[in-house]
C-alpha positions, 0 to 999 in steps of 0.5 A, a space after each residue: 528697886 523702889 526708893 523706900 526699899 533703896 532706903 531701907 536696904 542703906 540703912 540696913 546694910 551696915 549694920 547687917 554685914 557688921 553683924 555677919 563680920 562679927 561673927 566670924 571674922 574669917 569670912 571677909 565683908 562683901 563690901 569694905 568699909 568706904 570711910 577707909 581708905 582701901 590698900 587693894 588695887 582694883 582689876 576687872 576681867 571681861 569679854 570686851 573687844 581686845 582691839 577697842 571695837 564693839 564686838 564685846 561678846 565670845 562664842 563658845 562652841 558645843 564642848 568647848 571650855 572658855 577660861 574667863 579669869 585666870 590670875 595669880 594672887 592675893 587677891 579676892 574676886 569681888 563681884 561677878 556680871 554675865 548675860 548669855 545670848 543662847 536659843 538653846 531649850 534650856 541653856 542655862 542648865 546646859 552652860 557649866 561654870 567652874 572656879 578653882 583657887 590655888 592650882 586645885 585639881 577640882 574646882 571649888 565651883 560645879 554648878 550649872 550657870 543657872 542654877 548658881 544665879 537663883 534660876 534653878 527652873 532653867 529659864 529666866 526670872 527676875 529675883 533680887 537679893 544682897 547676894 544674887 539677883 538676875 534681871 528681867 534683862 538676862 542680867 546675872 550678877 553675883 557678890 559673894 566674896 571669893 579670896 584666894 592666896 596664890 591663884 583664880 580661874 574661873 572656866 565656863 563650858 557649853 554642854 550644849 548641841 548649839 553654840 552660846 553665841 554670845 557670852 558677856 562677862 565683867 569680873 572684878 577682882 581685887 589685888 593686894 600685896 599682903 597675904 591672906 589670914 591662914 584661917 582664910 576660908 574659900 568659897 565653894 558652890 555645889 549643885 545637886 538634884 534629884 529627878 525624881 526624889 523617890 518617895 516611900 509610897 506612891 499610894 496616898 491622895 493628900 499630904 494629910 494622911 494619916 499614913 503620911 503624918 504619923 510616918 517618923 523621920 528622926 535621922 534624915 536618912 532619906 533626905 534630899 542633900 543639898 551638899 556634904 563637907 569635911 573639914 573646917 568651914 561655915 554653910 551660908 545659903 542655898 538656892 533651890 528649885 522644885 518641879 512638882 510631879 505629883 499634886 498638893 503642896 510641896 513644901 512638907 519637909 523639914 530642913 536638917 543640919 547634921 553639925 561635926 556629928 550623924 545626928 540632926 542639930 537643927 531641925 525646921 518645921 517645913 519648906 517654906 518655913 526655912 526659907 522664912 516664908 508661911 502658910 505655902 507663900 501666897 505669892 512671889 518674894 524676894 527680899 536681901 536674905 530670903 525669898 520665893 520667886 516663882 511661887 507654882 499652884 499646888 498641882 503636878 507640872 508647876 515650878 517653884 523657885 526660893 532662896 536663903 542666906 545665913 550671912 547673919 549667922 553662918 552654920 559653923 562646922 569644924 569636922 564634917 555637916 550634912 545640910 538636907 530637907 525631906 520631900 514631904 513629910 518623912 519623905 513621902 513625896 516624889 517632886 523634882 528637886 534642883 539647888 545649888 549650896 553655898 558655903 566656905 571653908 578650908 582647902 582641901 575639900 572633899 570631892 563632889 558628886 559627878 554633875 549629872 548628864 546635861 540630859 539628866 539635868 533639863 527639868 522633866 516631869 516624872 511619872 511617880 504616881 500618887 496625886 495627879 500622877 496616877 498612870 494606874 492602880 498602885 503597885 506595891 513593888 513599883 518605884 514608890 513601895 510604902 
């Protein structure tokens, strides 16, 4: 980080998380407030050598379930590093990580290790944000602040064919004698995909045609989802990932947050849009709240990479919300989408949709049809029916 940004990032900070505690106090601060003096006792978790020696690093067998922090409560989970040694193609959407809180059945967190970094593509880049970031170094590291009232455990398991020869972890956590607010809201994390989203037709040679821009999408019935939640809670951010299948730029949907109701209450303008970029990014970002790290050229086989946090202003929701975004206009196109929601709210949640097969999880080029994907004359009755 460049010493203006460093700069920037101090004088901007306070004022941010100010805002965000603001707006709702449930949620706590990602950093506490160091004019005061702090009322918790700080503990750390990691993969250190128990003896004292240098061999700080565990391995972690194909099948095997390693359980990395497990310890009774109050307390929050304050800040979370790993970096992974593994050859495996891949193995970043081969390594599971799960976090439950208070003895739930199923976890608060599903998600492949990579895709909860930001890395949604499955191999490394460096991207940077408040939140999240991931280092040239293989370096993961995480801030999002995680409270639980009687009980954390965080596992992570290798559905890979190899060994994860090396996992490295430091996990800080706070404890403290006062009880949790009973408003508290948990964090959760839930990954989706779609391999491929299904489009309406196959049958079109640019995302301009009149077919596809008079096409209405009122209801977002067709949407990718990033994530659906009962209950009582607040969505702040995504990260999400695109691996193109057919030509053009991907980014022609609109994001839609269905809030306590069936009916879309905020509705955007496109996919850069959301994640306040323009005019299909012109290049790689990454800035404290918002970004596009991998930025791929418009044609079949590129990858793109963004991300976005509303810790300005969470999406509150007291019943139910649906977060989605159209694959093109009124969902025409046929990419590969990958992503990880992120969001609070009151236990019990409602049950995820089962993780893919580790299979099914590695990004692969689909045959689609449309724009750079044609294997031969449209078939009506095909995957892509207009």
């Amino acid at each position: 980080m460049s010493m203006s940004r460093l700069l920037a990032t101090l004088v901007t900070l306070p004022a941010l998380l100010l805002t965000a505690a603001c707006a709702n106090a449930q949620t706590p601060s990602v950093f506490p407030d160091p004019t005061h003096l702090q009322t918790y006792t700080l503990h750390r978790s990691s993969s250190r050598e128990a003896t004292g020696a240098n061999a700080d690093a565990r391995t972690v067998t194909p099948g095997q379930t390693f359980t990395i922090l497990d310890v009774d409560g109050p307390g929050m989970v304050s800040h979370i590093w790993f970096t992974l040694d593994d050859w495996e193609p891949y193995a970043l959407k081969r390594i599971v990580l799960r976090m439950y809180w208070d003895g739930e059945a199923t976890p608060s967190v599903e998600t492949p290790i990579g895709d909860f970094f930001g890395l949604g593509t499955g191999t490394y880049y460096h991207w940077e944000s408040m939140l999240l970031s991931a280092g040239n170094d293989k370096a993961l590291n995480c801030y999002m602040p995680m409270p639980y009232a009687r009980h954390a455990r965080i596992t992570v398991t290798n559905e890979g064919k190899q060994a994860l020869r090396s996992l490295y972890w430091n996990i800080d956590y706070r404890v403290d004698a006062k009880p949790l607010p009973d408003d508290t809201l948990y964090f959760h994390a839930q990954y989706r995909q779609a391999q491929p989203n299904a489009g309406w037709t196959g049958n079109w040679y640019e995302n301009g045609d009149p077919i596809v821009n008079y096409k209405r999408n009122l209801d977002g019935k067709d949407n990718y989802t990033w994530f659906e939640a009962k209950g009582r809670g607040q969505f702040v951010g995504v990260t999400f990932s695109v691996l193109q299948n057919q030509d053009g730029w991907w980014g022609e949907g609109n994001d839609m947050f269905q809030v306590d109701g069936d009916t879309p209450s905020i509705v955007g303008t496109g996919g850069e849009d959301y994640f306040l970029g323009a005019w299909s990014y012109g290049g790689s970002q990454d800035y404290m709240l918002h970004g596009a790290p991998v930025v791929g050229r418009e044609l079949a086989g590129e990858r793109s990479s963004m991300y976005r946090f509303h810790f300005d202003s969470p999406i509150p929701f007291t019943k139910s919300i649906r977060a989605s975004m159209e694959h093109g206009h009124a969902n025409h196109r046929s990419d590969n989408f990958y992503s990880v929601a992120y969001w609070y709210q009151a236990e019990p949640h409602a049950a995820f949709p089962a993780l893919p097969d580790v299979d099914q999880r590695i990004p692969t080029l689909q045959f689609v049809g449309g724009p750079g994907n044609a294997k031969g004359p449209y078939d009506p009755n095909s995957l892509h029916p207009r």
